[in-house]
C-alpha positions in Angstrom: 40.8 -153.4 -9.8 43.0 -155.9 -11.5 41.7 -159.0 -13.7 43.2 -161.2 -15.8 42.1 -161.9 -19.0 43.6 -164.9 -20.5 47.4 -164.4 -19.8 46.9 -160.7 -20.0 47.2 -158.7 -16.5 44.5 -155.7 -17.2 43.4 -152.2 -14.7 42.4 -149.2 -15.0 44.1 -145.4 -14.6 42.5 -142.6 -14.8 39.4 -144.3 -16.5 42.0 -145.9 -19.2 41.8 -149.4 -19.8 45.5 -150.4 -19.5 47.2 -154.5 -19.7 51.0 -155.3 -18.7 53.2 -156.3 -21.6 54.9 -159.4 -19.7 57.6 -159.3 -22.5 58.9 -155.5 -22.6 57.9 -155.2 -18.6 56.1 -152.4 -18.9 51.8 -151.3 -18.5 50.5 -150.3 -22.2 47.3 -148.0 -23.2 45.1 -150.8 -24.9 43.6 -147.8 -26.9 46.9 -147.1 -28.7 49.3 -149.6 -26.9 51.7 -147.0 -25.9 53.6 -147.5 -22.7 51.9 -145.8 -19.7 53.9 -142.6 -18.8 54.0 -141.9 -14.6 54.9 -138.7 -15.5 52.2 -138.1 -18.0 48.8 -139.7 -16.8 46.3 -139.2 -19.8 43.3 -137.8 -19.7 39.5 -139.5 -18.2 38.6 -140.7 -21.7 34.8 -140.2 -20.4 35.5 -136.8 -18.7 38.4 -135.5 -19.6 39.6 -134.8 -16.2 43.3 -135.6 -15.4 44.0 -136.8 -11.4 44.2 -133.7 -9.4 47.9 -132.5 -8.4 48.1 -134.3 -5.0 46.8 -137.2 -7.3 43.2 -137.8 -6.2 41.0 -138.3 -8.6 39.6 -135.0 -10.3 35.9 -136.3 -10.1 35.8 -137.0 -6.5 38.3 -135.1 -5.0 39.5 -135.2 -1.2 37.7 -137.6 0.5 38.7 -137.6 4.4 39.6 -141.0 5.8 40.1 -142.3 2.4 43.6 -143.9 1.4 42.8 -144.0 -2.8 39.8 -143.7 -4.7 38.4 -143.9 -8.2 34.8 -143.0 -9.6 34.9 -145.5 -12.6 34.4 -143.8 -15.8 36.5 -146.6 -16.8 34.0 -149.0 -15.9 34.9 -149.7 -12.4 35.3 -147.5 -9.7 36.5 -148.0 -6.0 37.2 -146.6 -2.3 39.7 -147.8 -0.3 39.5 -146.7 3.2 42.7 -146.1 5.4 41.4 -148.5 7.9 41.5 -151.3 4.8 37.6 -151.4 3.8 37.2 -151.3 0.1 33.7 -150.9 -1.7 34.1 -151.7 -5.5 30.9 -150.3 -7.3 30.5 -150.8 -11.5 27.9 -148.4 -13.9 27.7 -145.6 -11.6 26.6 -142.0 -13.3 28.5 -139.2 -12.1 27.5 -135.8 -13.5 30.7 -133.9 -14.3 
């Protein structure tokens, strides 16, 4: 889920808060402010999981008729079903 703080564009990935720099173009870590890395997603800094290799997310794995999914140890989590439903939930407790 995007919001917008401000002027600043922030999300999530991977349970990372990240914001989009509107002057160098890019998404930054707000943790550090390093550029965010396709290639190198970080870390869940609540679980420690990285997304799984087709690139669902580690906690929830494969969910069938399921386009993208989160489980919000960033705060917020979200399913977004193929047939365009989404549920947005905040302050749920997975056990990992």
């Amino acid at each position: 889920m995007e919001r917008r703080l401000g002027s600043v564009s922030t999300s999530y990935i991977n349970g990372n808060l990240i914001w989009h720099d509107d002057h160098a173009g890019v998404h930054r870590y707000a943790a550090d402010e390093e550029p965010v890395d396709a290639n190198a997603i970080r870390p869940c800094p609540k679980c420690g999981k990285k997304p799984l290799d087709t690139g669902e997310d580690a906690c929830l794995g494969h969910l069938p008729g399921v386009a993208a999914a989160c489980c919000g140890h960033g705060g917020e989590g979200y399913v977004w079903f193929k047939n365009g439903v989404t549920i947005r939930f905040r302050g749920c407790e997975v056990d990992v």
